[in-house]
C-alpha positions in Angstrom: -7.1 6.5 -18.7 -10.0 5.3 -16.4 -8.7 5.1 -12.5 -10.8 3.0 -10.2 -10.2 1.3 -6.7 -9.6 -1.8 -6.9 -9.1 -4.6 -3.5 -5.7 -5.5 -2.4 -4.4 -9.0 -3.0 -5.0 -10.8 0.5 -1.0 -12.0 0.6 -0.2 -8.1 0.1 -2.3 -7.0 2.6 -1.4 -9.6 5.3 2.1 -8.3 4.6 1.2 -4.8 5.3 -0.8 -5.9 8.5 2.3 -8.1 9.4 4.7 -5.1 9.3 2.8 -2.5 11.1 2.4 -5.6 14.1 6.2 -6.3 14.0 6.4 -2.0 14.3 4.9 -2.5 17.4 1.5 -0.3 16.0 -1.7 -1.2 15.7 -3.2 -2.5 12.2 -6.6 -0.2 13.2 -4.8 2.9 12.6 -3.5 2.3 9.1 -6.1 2.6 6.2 -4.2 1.3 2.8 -6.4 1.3 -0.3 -5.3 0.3 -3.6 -5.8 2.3 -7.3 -5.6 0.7 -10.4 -5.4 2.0 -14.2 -4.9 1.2 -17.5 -3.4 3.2 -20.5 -5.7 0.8 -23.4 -7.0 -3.0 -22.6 -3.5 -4.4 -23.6 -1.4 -2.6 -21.1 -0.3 -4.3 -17.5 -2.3 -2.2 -14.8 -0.4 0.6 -13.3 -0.9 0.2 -9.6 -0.8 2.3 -6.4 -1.2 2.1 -2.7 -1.8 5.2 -0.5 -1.7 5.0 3.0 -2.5 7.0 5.8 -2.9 7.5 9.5 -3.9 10.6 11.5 -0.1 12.2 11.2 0.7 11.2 7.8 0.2 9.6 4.3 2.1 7.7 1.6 1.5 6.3 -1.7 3.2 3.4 -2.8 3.8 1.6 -6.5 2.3 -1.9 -6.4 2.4 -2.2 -10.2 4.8 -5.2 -9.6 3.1 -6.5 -7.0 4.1 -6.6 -3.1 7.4 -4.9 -2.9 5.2 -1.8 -2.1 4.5 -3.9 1.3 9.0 -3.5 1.9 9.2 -0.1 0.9 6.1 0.9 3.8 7.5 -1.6 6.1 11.3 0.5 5.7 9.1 3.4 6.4 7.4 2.3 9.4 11.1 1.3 11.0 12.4 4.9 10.1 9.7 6.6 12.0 8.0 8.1 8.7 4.1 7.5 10.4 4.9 8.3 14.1 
């Protein structure tokens, strides 16, 4: 299984920049890249986002596309990056 990074869709990523901006954070502080991977040339990519600021880091599933973006926006409201 070959792992590379791979760009993340614009309409994901404006999500993500949209919910750290409705957190009240600044965009500039977040770094999200994305990681993509394959089992054989048939399969559906496998896809993850990881995240990360000075105080902490998450990865995300993006395999089915941007529900990752609700899942970091719930942790931005809970407190999980500062």
């Amino acid at each position: 299984m070959l792992v590379h990074r791979t760009p993340i869709p614009q309409g994901e990523f404006e999500a993500f920049q949209s919910a750290i901006r409705a957190s009240g954070r600044d965009p500039a502080v977040f770094k999200a890249q994305m990681f993509e991977a394959r089992c054989s040339a048939n399969d559906s990519p496998m896809r993850r986002v990881h995240v990360v600021t000075q105080q902490a880091a998450a990865q995300y599933d993006a395999s089915t596309g941007s529900a990752w973006t609700q899942s970091f926006a719930r942790h931005l409201a809970r407190g999980f990056f500062g």
